[in-house]
C-alpha positions as a printed Julia matrix, in Angstrom:
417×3 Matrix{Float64}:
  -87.65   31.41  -11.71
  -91.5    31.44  -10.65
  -93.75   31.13  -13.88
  -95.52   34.29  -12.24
  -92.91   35.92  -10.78
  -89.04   36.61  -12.59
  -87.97   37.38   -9.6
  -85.54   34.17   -7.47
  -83.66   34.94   -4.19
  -80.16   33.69   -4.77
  -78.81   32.64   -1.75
  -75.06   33.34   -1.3
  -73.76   29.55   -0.58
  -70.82   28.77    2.29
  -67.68   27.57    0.1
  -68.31   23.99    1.37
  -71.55   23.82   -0.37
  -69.89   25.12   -3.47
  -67.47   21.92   -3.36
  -70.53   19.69   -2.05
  -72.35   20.54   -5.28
  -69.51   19.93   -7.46
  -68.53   16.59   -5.76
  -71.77   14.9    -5.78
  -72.57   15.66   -9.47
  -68.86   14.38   -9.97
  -69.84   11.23   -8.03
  -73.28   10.88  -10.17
  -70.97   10.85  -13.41
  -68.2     9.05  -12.29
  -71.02    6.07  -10.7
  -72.89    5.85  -13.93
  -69.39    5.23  -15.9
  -68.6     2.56  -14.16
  -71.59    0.83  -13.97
  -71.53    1.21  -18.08
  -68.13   -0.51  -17.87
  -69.81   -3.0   -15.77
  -72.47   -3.4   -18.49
  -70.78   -3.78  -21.02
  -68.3    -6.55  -19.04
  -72.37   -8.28  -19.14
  -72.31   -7.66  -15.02
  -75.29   -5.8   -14.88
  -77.84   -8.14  -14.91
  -81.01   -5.32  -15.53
  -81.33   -2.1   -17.81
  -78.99    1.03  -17.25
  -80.61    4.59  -17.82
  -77.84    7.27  -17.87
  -78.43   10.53  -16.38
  -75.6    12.04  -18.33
  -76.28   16.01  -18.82
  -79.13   15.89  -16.35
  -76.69   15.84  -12.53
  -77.33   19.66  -11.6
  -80.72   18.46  -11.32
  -80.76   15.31   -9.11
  -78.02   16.95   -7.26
  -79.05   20.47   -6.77
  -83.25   19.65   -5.74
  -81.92   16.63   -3.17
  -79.51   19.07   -1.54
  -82.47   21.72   -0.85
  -83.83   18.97    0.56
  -83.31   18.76    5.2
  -82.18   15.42    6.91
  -86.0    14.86    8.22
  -87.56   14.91    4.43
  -88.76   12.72    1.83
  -88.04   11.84   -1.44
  -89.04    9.17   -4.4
  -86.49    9.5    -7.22
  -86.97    8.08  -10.7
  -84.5     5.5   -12.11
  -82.26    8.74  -13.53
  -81.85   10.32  -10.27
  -79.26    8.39   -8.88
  -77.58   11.96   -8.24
  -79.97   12.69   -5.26
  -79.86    8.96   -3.99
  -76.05    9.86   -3.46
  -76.82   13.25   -2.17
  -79.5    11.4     0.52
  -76.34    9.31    1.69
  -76.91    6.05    0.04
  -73.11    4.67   -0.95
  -72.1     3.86   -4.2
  -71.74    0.36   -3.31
  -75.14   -0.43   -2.89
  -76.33    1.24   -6.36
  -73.56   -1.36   -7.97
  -74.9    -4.25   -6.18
  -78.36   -3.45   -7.12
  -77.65   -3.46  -10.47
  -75.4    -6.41  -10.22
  -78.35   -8.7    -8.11
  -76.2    -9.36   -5.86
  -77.08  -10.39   -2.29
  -75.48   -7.58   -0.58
  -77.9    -5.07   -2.23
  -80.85   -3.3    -0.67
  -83.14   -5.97   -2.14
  -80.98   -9.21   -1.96
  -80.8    -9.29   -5.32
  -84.45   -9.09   -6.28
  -83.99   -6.3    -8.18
  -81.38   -5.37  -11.32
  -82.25   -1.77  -11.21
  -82.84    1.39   -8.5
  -85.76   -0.13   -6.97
  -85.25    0.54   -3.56
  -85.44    2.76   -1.06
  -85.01    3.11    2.5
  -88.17    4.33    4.63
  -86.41    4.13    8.41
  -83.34    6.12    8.06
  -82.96    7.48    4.87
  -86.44    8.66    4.3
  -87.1     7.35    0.27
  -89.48    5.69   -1.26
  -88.4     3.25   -4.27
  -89.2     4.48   -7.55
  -92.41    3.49   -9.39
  -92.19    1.96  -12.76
  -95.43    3.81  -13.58
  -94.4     6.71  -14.65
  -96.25    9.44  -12.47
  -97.5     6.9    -9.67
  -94.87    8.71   -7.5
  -96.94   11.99   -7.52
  -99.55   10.65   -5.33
  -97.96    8.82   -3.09
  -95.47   11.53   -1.99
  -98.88   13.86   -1.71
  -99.89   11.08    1.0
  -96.47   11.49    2.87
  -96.86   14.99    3.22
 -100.33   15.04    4.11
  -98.86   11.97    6.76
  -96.25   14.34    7.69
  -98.39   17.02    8.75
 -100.93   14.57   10.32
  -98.42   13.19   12.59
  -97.06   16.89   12.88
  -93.65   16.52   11.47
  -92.67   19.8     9.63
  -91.03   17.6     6.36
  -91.47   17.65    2.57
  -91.46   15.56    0.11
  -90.1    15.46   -3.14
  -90.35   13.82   -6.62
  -89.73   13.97  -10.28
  -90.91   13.07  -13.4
  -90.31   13.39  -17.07
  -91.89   15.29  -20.13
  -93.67   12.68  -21.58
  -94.61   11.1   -18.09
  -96.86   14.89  -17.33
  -98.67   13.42  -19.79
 -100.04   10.47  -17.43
 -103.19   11.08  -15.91
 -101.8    10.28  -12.63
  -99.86   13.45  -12.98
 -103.03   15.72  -13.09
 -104.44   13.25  -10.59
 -101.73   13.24   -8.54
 -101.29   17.44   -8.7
 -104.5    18.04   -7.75
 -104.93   15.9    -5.13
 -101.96   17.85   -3.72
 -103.06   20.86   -4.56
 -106.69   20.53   -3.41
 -104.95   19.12    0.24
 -102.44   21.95   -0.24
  -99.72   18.9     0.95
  -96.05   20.09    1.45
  -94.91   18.64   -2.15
  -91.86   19.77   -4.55
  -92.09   17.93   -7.91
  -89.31   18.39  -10.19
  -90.21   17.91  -13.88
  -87.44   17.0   -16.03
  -87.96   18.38  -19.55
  -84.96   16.96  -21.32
  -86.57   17.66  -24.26
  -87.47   13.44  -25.29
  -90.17   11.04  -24.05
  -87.97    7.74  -25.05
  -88.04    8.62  -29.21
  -90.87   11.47  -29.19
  -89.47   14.77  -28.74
  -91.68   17.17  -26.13
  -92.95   19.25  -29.36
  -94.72   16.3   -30.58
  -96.57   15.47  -27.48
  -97.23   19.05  -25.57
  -98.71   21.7   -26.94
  -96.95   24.17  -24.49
  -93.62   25.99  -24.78
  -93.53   25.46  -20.58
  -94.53   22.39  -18.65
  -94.4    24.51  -15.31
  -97.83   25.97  -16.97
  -99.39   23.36  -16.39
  -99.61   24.21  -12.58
 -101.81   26.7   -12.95
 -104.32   24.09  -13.67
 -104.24   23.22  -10.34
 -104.08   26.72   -8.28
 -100.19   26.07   -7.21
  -97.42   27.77   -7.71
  -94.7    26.85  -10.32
  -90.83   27.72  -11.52
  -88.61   27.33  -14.41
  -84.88   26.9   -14.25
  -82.18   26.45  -16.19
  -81.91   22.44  -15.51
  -77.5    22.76  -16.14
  -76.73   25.41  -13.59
  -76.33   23.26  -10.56
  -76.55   27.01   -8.4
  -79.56   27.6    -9.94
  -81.73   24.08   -9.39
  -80.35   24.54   -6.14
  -81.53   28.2    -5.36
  -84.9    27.86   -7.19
  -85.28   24.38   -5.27
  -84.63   25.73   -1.88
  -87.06   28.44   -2.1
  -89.82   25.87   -3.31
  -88.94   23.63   -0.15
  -89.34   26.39    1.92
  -92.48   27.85    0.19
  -93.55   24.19    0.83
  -92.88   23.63    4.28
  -94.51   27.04    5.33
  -97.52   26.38    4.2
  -97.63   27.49    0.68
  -98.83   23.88   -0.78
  -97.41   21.9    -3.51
  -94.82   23.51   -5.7
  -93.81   22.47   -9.91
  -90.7    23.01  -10.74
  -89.7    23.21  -14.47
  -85.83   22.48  -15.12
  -85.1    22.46  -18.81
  -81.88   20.61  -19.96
  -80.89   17.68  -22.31
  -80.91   13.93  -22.02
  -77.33   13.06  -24.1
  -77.51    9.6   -23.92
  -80.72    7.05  -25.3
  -83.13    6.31  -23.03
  -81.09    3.34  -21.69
  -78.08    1.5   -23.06
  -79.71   -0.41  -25.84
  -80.63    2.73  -27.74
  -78.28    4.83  -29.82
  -80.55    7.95  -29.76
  -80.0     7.92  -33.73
  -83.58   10.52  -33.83
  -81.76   12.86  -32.38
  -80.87   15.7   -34.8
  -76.59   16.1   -34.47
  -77.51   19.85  -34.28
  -79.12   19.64  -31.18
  -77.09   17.16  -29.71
  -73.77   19.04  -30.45
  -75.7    22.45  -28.94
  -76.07   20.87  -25.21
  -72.87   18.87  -25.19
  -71.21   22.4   -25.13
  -73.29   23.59  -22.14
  -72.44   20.12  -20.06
  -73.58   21.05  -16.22
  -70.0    19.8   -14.81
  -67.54   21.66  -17.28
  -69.95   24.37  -16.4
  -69.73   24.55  -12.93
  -66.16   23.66  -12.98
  -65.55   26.94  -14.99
  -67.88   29.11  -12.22
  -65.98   27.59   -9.41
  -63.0    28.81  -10.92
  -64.05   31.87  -11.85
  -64.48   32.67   -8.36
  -61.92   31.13   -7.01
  -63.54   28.13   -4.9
  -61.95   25.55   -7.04
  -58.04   25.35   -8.26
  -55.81   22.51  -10.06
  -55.37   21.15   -6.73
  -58.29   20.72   -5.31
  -59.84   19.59   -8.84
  -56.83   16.73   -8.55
  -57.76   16.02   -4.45
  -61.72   15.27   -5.91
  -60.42   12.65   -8.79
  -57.99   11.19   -6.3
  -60.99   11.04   -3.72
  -63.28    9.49   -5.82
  -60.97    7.24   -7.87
  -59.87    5.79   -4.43
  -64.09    5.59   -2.92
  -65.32    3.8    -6.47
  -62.46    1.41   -6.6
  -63.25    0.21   -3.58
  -66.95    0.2    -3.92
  -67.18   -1.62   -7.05
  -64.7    -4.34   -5.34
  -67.17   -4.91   -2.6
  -69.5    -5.33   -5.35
  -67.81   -7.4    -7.93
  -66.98   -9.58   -5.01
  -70.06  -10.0    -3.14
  -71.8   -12.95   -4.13
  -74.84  -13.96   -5.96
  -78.65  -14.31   -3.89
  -78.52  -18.34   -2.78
  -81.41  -19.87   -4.64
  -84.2   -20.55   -1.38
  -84.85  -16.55   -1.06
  -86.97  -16.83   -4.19
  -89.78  -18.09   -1.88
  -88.97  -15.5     1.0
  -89.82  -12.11    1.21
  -93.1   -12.3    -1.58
  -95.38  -11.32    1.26
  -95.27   -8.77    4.19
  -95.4   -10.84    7.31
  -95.74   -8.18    9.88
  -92.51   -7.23   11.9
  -89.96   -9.74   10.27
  -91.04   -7.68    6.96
  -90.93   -4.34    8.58
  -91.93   -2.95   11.7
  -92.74    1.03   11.07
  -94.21    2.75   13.55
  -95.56    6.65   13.23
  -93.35    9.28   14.66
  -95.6    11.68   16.59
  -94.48   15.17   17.21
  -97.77   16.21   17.99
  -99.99   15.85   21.17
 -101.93   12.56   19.65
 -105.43   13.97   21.21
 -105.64   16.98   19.15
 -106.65   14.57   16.52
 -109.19   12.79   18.55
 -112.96   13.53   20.14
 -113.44   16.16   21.74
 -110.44   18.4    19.76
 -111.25   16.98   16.34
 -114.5    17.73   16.25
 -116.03   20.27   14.37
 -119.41   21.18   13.42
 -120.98   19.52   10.21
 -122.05   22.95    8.81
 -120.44   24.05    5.32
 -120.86   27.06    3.58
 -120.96   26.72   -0.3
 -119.67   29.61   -2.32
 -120.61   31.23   -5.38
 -119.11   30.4    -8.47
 -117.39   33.2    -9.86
 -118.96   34.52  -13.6
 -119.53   33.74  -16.17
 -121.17   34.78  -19.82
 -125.27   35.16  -20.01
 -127.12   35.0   -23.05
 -127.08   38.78  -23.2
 -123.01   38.68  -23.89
 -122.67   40.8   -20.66
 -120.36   39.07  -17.7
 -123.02   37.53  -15.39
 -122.49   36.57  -11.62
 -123.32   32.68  -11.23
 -124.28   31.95   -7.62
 -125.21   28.96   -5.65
 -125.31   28.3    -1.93
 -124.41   30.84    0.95
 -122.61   33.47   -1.01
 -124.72   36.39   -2.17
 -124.46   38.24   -4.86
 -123.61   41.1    -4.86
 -125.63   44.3    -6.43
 -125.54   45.06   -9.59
 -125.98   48.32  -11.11
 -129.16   49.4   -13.38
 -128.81   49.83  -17.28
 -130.97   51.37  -19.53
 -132.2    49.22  -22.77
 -133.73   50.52  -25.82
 -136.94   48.91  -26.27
 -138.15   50.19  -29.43
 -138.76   54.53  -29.58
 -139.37   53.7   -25.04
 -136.17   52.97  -23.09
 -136.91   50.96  -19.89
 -134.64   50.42  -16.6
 -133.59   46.92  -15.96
 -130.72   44.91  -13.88
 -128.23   43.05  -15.58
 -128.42   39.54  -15.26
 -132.46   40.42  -14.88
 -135.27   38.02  -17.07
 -137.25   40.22  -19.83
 -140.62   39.19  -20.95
 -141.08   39.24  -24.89
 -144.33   40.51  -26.45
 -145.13   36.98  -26.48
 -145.11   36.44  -22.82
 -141.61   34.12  -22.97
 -139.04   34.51  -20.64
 -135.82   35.04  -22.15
 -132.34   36.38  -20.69
């Protein structure tokens, strides 16, 4: 829901999308267990971060998201690299540095991305770094006059970053057509969010920054998806950068070396009950989108799709040693060979169109408190201010008229407000 406003449109979905939701978060799950298997068989050659509890979200923001937009997901969001269209088999061979993976086996985690088709930008290890450069797509996006968005995420502990702030105010100052998704999960690595914000809701921190902001329930995939669909749209219209709140759980440790042992049983036994998946399953049935059957046609499905991907991976074969030395430095086209997509007439951003007189008007600067207590207009530039009404002040057994906000001498001649 809005932080300012309760109130969420809930779109009524076409039954496809029901089963679209529910078979992408099953992929997400079903990808990450076998590449655990595959970690623990020592095959993955980097770290493994689970997204387990946390789908709904990946899945339900990337779906919002149209064909022509952007996103940057963090290393937990494998859910909406799925969604995007990237197949399984490349996330395993990633992991497994294997030459058949987006980076040739450079790489042992999700760093990559796919900026001529797919439209993403590899994660940042920097947590936060994302925010800014997904303000400069959009802003590129509208300069080149493409009607996109883009989209990110981040963490609780990463909105502490000062690239966060940096990053959410560039965006909001340029009022760029950006949807960040903030993933309270309720523990930066061992700290839990208590101990590190000072603020029931991250989504306040938006207002900050002049821009609008939601919470939602982070494990009801309908939800995400709803509250993330209106924020695209809000986006793309105009309305400026958008902070989404989705509280949930993260049920695993922050990657496979750690237990998670800080984590009270209490609280982990709590969210385990309201898993996003058994959740859904039990709504789908409920309304009778989803039977026996077609829960047994969706294992069968993607049984049959990850057998065959991890094959392909398993089976692919390791980088060959001399493309150590290749690929360090851009070289121009045999590097990459992107050229802006204009959907606008290109001389509307050049002499004489794009001109515009150098003339700015400055404008006041609200109010604020005088010496006298009273609420005192503060004004600079071209913006007036605007009357204020006489009061009358007791000056000893005499009263005298005077304007607020006016200078008084003292019997000694001072001037003093």
């Amino acid at each position: 829901m809005p932080a300012s406003d309760s109130r969420v449109n809930t779109p009524r979905l076409s039954r496809q999308q029901y089963l679209d939701l529910y078979y992408y978060m099953r992929l997400n799950r079903e990808v990450e267990e076998t590449m655990t298997r595959l970690f623990r068989q020592n095959k993955i050659v980097g770290g493994l971060y689970s997204s387990l509890g946390q789908e709904a979200i990946s899945v339900g923001t990337a779906y919002a998201l149209e064909k022509r937009d952007w996103l940057a997901p963090m290393i937990r969001n494998i859910g909406a690299l799925l969604v995007k269209g990237v197949p399984p088999r490349d996330i395993f061979t990633q992991h497994m540095a294997k030459y058949t993976s987006p980076t040739k086996g450079k790489d042992g985690t999700s760093h990559f991305g796919d900026l001529e088709n797919l439209h993403i930008i590899s994660p940042i290890s920097m947590l936060g770094d994302l925010i800014p450069v997904l303000t400069g797509v959009a802003m590129a996006g509208r300069y080149l006059g493409q009607k996109i968005v883009a989209m990110t995420w981040i963490g609780d502990g990463g909105s502490s970053t000062g690239v966060f702030h940096e990053g959410l105010n560039l965006a909001a100052s340029q009022k760029a057509a950006l949807v960040v998704v903030l993933e309270n999960n309720l523990w930066a690595y061992s700290t839990p969010v208590g101990r590190q914000v000072p603020l029931e809701n991250l989504a306040d921190r938006a207002k900050a920054y002049g821009i609008q902001s939601y919470i939602v329930d982070g494990n009801d995939v309908v939800a995400v998806y709803s509250t993330a669909k209106e924020a695209v749209e809000r986006a793309r219209s105009g309305g400026g950068p958008i902070l989404i709140e989705a509280k949930t759980f993260r049920r695993r440790g922050h990657a496979q070396h750690d237990p998670a042992e800080y984590v009270p049983p209490a609280q982990r036994a709590y969210w385990e009950k309201r898993d996003p998946i058994a959740l859904y399953e039990k709504f789908l049935t409920e309304e009778k989108i989803l039977d026996p059957k077609g829960k047994k046609e969706t294992d069968e499905q993607l049984t049959a799709l990850l057998e065959k991907e991890r094959e392909f991976a398993e089976n692919s074969p390791m980088p060959p040693p001399e493309l150590a030395g290749e690929g360090v430095y851009c070289t121009g086209p045999a590097c990459h060979d992107l050229q802006p997509k204009w959907e606008r007439p290109i001389d509307e951003l050049l002499p004489p169109k794009s001109c515009v007189e150098p003339v700015w008007t400055v404008e006041g600067f609200g109010h604020g408190k005088g010496a006298t207590g009273r609420d005192a207009p503060i004004h600079f530039g071209d913006t007036q201010a605007k009357p204020v009404a006489s009061v009358k002040v007791s000056s000893g057994t005499s009263a005298v008229s005077v304007k607020k906000g006016a200078k008084k001498k003292s019997a000694r001649g001072r001037v003093r407000q």
